[in-house]
C-alpha positions in Angstrom: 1.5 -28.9 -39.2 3.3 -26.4 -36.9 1.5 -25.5 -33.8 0.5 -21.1 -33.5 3.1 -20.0 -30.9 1.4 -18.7 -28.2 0.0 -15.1 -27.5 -1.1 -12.9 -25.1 -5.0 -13.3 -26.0 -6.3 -9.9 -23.3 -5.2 -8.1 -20.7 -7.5 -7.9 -17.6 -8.0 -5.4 -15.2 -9.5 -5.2 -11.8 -10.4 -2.2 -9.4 -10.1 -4.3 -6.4 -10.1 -2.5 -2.7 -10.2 -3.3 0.7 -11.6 -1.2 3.7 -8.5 -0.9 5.6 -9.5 2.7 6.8 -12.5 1.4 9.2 -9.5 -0.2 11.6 -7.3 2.7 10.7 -4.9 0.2 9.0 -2.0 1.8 7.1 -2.7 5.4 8.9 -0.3 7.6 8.8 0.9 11.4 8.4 -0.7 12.7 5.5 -2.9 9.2 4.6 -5.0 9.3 7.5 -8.0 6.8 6.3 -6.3 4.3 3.4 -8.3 1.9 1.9 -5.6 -0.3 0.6 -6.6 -1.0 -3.0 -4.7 -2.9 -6.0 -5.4 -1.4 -10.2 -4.9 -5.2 -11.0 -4.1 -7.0 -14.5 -4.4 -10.2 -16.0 -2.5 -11.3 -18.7 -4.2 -14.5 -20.8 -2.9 -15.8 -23.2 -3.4 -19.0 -25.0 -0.8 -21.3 -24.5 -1.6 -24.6 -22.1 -0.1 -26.1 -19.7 -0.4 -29.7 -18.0 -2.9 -31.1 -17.0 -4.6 -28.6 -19.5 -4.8 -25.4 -17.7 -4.1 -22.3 -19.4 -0.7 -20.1 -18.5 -1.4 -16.4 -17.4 0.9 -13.5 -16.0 -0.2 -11.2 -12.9 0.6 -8.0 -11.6 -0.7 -4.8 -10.2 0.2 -1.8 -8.9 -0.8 -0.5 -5.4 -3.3 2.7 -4.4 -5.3 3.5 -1.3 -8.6 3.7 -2.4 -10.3 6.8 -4.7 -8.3 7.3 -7.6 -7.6 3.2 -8.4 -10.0 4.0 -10.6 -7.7 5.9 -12.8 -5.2 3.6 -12.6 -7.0 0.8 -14.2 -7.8 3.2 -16.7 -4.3 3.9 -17.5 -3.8 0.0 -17.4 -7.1 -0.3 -20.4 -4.6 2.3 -22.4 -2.0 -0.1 -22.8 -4.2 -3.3 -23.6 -3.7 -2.8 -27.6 0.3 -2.5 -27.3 0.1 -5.9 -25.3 -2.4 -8.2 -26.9 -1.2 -10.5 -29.7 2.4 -10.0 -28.7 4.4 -13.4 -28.5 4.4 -15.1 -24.8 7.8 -16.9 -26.3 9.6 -13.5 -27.2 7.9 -11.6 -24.4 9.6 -13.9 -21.6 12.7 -14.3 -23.6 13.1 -10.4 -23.5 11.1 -8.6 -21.0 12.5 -5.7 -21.4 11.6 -5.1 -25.1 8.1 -4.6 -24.1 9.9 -2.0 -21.2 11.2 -0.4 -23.7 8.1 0.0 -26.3 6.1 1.2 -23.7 8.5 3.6 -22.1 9.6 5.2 -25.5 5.9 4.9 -26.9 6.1 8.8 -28.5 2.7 9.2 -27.4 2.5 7.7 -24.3 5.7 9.7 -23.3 3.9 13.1 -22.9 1.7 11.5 -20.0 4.8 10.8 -18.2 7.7 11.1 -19.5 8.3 8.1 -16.8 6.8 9.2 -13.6 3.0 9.3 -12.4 -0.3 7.1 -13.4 1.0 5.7 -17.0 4.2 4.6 -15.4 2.9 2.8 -12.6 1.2 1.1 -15.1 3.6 0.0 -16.9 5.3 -1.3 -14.5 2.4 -3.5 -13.4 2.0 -5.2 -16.9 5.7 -5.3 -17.1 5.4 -7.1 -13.8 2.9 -9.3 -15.3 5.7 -10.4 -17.8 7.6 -11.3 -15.2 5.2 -13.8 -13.7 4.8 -15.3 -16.5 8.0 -15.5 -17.2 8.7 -17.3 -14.0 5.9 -19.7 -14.9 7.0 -20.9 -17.8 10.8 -21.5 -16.4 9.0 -23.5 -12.9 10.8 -21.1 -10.4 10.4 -17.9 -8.7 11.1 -14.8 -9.6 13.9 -14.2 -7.3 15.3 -17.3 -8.1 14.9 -16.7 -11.9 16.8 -13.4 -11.4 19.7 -14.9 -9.8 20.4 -17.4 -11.8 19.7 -15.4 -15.0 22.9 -14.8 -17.3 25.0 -11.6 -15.7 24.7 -10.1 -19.8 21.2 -11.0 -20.4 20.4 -8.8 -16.9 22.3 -6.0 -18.5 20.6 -6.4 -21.4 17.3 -5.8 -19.3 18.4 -2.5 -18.3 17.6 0.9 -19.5 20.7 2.5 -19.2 19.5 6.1 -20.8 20.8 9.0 -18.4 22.2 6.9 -16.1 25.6 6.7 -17.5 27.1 9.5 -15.4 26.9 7.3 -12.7 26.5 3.5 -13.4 28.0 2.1 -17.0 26.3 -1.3 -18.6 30.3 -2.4 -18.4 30.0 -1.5 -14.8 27.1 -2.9 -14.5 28.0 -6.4 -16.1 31.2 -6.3 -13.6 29.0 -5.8 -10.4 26.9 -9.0 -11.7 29.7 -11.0 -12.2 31.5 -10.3 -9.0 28.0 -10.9 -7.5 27.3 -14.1 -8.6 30.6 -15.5 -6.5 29.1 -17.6 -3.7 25.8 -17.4 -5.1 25.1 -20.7 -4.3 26.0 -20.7 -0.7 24.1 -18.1 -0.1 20.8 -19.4 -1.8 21.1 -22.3 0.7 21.2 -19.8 3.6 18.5 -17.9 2.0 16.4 -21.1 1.4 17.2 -22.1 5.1 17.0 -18.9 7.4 15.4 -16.3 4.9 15.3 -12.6 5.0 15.6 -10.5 7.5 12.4 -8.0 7.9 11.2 -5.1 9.9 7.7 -4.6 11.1 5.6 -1.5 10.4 2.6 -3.2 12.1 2.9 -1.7 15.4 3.1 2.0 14.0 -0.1 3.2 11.9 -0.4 6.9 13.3 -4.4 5.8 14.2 -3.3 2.9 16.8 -4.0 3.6 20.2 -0.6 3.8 22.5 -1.9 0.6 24.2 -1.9 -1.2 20.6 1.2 0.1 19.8 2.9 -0.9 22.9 1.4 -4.3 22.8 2.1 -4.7 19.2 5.6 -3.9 19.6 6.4 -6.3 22.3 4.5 -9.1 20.2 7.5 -8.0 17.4 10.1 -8.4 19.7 8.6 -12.1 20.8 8.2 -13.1 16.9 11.9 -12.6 16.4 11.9 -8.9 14.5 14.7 -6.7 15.1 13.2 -3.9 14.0 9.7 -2.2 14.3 8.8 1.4 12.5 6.7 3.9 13.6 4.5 6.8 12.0 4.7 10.4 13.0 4.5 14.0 11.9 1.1 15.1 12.8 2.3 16.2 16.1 4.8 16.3 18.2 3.7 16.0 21.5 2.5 12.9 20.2 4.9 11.4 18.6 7.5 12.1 21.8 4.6 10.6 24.1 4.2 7.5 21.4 7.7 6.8 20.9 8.7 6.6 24.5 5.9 4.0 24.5 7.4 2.2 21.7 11.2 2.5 23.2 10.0 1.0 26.7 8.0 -1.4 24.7 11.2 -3.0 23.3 13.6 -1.9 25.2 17.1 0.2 24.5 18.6 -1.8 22.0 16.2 -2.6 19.5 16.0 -0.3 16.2 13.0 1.8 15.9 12.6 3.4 12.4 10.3 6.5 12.1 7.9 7.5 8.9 7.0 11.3 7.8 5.4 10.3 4.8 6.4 13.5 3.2 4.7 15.7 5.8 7.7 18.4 6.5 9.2 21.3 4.9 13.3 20.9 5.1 13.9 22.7 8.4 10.6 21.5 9.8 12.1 17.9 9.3 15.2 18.6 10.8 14.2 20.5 14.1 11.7 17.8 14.6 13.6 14.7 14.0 16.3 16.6 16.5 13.8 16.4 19.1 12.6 12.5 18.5 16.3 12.0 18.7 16.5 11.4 22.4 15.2 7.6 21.7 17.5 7.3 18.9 15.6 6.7 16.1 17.3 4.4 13.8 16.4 6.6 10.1 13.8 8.9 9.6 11.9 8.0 6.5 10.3 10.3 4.3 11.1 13.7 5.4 9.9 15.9 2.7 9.0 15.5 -0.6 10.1 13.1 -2.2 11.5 15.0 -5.3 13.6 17.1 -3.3 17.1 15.9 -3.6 18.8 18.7 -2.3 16.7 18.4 0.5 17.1 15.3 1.7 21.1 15.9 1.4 20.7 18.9 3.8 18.0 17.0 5.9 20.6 14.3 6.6 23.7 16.5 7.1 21.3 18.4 9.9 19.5 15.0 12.0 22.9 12.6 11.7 23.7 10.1 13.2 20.2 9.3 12.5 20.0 8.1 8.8 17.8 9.0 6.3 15.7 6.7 3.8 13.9 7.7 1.2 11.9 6.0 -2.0 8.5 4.6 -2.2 7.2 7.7 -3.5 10.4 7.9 -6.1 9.6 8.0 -9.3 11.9 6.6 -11.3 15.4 5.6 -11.7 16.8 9.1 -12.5 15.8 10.3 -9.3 16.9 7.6 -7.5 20.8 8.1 -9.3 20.8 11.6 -8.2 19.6 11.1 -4.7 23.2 8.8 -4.8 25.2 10.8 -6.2 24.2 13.7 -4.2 24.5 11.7 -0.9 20.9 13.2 0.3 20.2 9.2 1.7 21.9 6.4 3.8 19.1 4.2 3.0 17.5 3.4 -0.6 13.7 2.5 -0.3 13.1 0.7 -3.7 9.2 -0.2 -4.3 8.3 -2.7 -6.7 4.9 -1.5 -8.0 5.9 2.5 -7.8 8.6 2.5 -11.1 8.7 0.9 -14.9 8.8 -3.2 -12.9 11.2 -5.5 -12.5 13.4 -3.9 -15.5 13.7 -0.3 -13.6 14.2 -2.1 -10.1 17.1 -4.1 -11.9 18.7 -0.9 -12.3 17.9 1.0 -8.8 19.4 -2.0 -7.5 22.4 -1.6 -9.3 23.0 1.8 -9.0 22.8 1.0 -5.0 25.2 -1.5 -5.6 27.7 1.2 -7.4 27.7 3.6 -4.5 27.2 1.3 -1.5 24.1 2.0 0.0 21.8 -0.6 1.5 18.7 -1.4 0.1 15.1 -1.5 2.8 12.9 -1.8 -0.1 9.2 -0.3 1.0 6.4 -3.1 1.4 3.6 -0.9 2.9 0.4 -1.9 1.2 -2.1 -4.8 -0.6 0.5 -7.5 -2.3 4.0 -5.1 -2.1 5.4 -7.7 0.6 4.8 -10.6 -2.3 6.5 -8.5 -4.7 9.2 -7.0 -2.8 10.8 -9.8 -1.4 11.8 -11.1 -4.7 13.9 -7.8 -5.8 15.6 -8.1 -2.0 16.5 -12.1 -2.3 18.0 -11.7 -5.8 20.0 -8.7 -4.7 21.3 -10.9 -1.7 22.2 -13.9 -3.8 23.5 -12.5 -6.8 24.6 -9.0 -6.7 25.3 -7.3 -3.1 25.8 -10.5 -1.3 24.7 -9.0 1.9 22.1 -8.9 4.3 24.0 -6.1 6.2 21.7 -3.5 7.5 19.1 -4.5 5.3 15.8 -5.4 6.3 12.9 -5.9 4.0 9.3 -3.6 5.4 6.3 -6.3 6.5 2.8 -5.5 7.2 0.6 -8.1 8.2 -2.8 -7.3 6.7 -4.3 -8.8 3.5 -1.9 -11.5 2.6 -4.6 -14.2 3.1 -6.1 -12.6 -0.8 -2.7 -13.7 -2.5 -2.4 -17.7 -3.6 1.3 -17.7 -2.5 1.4 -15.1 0.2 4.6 -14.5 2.2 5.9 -16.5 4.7 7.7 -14.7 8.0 9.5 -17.1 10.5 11.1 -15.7 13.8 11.7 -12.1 11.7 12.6 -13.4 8.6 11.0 -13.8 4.9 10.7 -17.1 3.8 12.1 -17.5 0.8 9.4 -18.1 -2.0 9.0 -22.0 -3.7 6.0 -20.9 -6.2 6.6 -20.3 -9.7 6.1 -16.6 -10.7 5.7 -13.2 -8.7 3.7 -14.2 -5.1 1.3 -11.5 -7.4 -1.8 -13.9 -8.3 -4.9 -13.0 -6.3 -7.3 -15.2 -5.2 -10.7 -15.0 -7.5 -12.8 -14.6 -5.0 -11.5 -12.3 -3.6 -11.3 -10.3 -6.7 -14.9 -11.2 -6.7 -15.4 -9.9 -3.2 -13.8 -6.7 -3.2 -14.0 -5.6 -6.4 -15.2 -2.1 -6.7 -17.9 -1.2 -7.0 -19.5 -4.3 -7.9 -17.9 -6.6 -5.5 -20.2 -8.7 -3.1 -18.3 -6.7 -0.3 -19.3 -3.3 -1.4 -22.8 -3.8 -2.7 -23.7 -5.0 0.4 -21.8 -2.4 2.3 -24.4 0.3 -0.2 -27.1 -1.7 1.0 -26.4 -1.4 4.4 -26.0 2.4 4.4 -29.2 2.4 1.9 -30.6 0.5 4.9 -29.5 2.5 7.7 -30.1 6.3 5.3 -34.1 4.8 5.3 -33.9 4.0 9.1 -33.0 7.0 9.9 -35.1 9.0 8.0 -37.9 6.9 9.6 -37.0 7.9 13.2 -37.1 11.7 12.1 -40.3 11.3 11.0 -41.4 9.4 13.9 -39.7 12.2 15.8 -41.4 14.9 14.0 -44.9 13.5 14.5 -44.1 13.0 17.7 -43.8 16.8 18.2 -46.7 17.4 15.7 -44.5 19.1 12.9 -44.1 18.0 9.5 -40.7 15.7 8.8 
């Protein structure tokens, strides 16, 4: 009798969230009290693997706090186009379920490709991806890299990109990339990949943690820290003047807007933060505004400009090339349509020569992240040239394969799959609202409401008026 090929038997979701606003954690600009938080999903499915356990695919995509809520909702909406589908065909072609979901007719209108249902997708596309790597016993970066050059094209949606990147462009940027692919995974595999540090920089930090933070990156071997500002500027000159005698004249010092300027606002302030030579200012207006950005980095050069955690999609990302509104391309791998759409930001970067700093600013994006970076270096760009991957060092101790950092660098992932599987009790901890964490943080403000309501009584008697 022929076994059932196995299926994806439910998809799983999870409002999971960690107080990260009570140590001002994440702080900046215009997110002044983040509670890092992850809309999570699980797919199970029914297939078994030695010594018996069963094979599932992870994935999530990243909030800060109210409103993960709706993102797990969006996630529920796409549970009957996922369950029942075939693990086998699903991991031979991720991008098939890409592609159903993106074109769904329905599903469209929400987007079309942008917003709540496309971050999403991107998370149980994601999820694919895990599994994926499961099933083949590597990671995903490695899975990536030593993936067919055609079958990666095949992965691609190439729909109003061909203005500026062709599959047969495409498949010729592959090829080329795969030359000395091997040396370079041994390099990768021995030194890793280089990161940055945001960790010194939340906009809530006093200057004495920044300044002691900063030196501490210097010591572990980072060449690079980055720094919040745009909420003023008295501040920001006052904080990075700290942060430049903190590491000295040398050493690169990003800075973050997170959105916060108008165009000329942008420009007349980064002209003033210029005197400690920032080395890009990230994030200086919205994050739609091409044009913008183009006449933001004609008006602050020589410092750069880098842009795209808050992109939406791949379109945006190709005009924001072809434009030349960025010297640096920001890539986020819970923000677009998953690995499928990142396959083709990374191209397009490839086409036009632009480095890629992906953004890793939040619960699990360093796990994820560092994949898309280590198959671009092995593979595809061959080059670790300017290009630093963003590290944060909060929450990694949730994740079953969290990232490793050594004297600056990435390690280079060994476990199967994504880095994306959470630990279950943490799930169990902080999941909201009914997480141990966050019933017994109710409890204590239940406690401490009743407490004080006591003492105004006691007061009030006190002065012989009713409470």
């Amino acid at each position: 009798m022929t076994p059932t090929a196995a299926r994806i038997t439910a998809v799983d979701t999870y409002d999971v969230r960690f107080p990260t606003s009570r140590e001002l954690d994440g702080s900046d600009a215009m997110n002044p009290d983040p509670d890092y938080s992850a809309a999570y999903v699980v797919l199970r499915t029914d297939e078994v693997t030695p010594p018996g356990g069963e094979l599932h695919g992870h994935g999530f995509t990243f909030t800060i706090g109210r409103g993960n809520e709706v993102q797990v909702a969006a996630l529920d909406a796409l549970r009957p186009h996922v369950v029942g589908r075939s693990v086998e065909e699903l991991c031979a072609d991720p991008g098939s379920l890409s592609r159903d979901l993106v074109g769904d007719s329905q599903l469209r209108w929400l987007g079309p490709e942008k917003g709540v249902m496309h971050m999403a997708i991107g998370a149980v596309v994601n999820a694919v991806w895990d599994l994926a790597a499961k099933r083949a016993d590597k990671p995903v970066w490695q899975l990536l890299a030593e993936a067919d050059p055609a079958w990666l094209v095949s992965q691609v949606d190439f729909r109003y990109l061909t203005d500026a990147l062709t599959p047969e462009e495409a498949l010729d940027l592959l090829v080329r990339g795969r030359r000395g692919a091997a040396a370079r995974t041994a390099r990768l595999r021995t030194t890793g990949y280089p990161a940055y540090t945001t960790s010194p920089g939340w906009l809530g930090y006093s200057d004495e943690k920044l300044t002691r933070l900063a030196k501490e990156a210097v010591q572990g071997g980072f060449t690079q820290i980055k720094l919040k500002v745009g909420a003023d500027l008295a501040d920001d000159i006052r904080r990075m003047r700290a942060a430049r005698e903190a590491v000295g004249p040398d050493f690169r010092i990003a800075i973050d807007a997170n959105q916060r300027w108008n165009v000329d606002e942008a420009i007349a302030w980064t002209r003033e933060l210029a005197r400690f030579e920032p080395y890009w200012i990230e994030e200086p207006t919205s994050p739609d505004d091409i044009l913008g950005h183009a006449a933001v980095r004609k008006g602050v050069a020589p410092v750069k400009v880098a842009t795209g955690e808050h992109v939406q999609n791949r379109v945006v990302f190709k005009q924001l090339l072809q434009a030349g509104a960025i010297d640096v391309l920001q890539l986020d791998a819970a923000r677009v349509g998953g690995v499928n759409e990142n396959l083709a930001i990374l191209l397009l970067a490839a086409k036009f020569g632009i480095p890629v700093c992906p953004h890793a600013g939040g619960v699990g994006l360093c796990e994820l992240v560092q994949h898309l970076s280590m198959f671009d270096y092995v593979a595809l760009s061959g080059t670790t040239e300017d290009r630093v991957i963003e590290y944060v060092d909060h929450l990694h101790e949730h994740f079953l394969a969290p990232v490793g950092i050594h004297r600056g660098h990435y390690e280079a992932p060994a476990a199967a799959g994504f880095s994306a599987e959470m630990r279950p009790e943490s799930i169990g901890l902080f999941r909201y609202p009914e997480g141990a964490f966050w019933a017994a943080d109710r409890a204590a403000d239940r406690a401490a409401g009743q407490a004080a309501h006591h003492a105004a009584v006691q007061h009030a008697a006190q002065q012989g008026a009713p409470a």
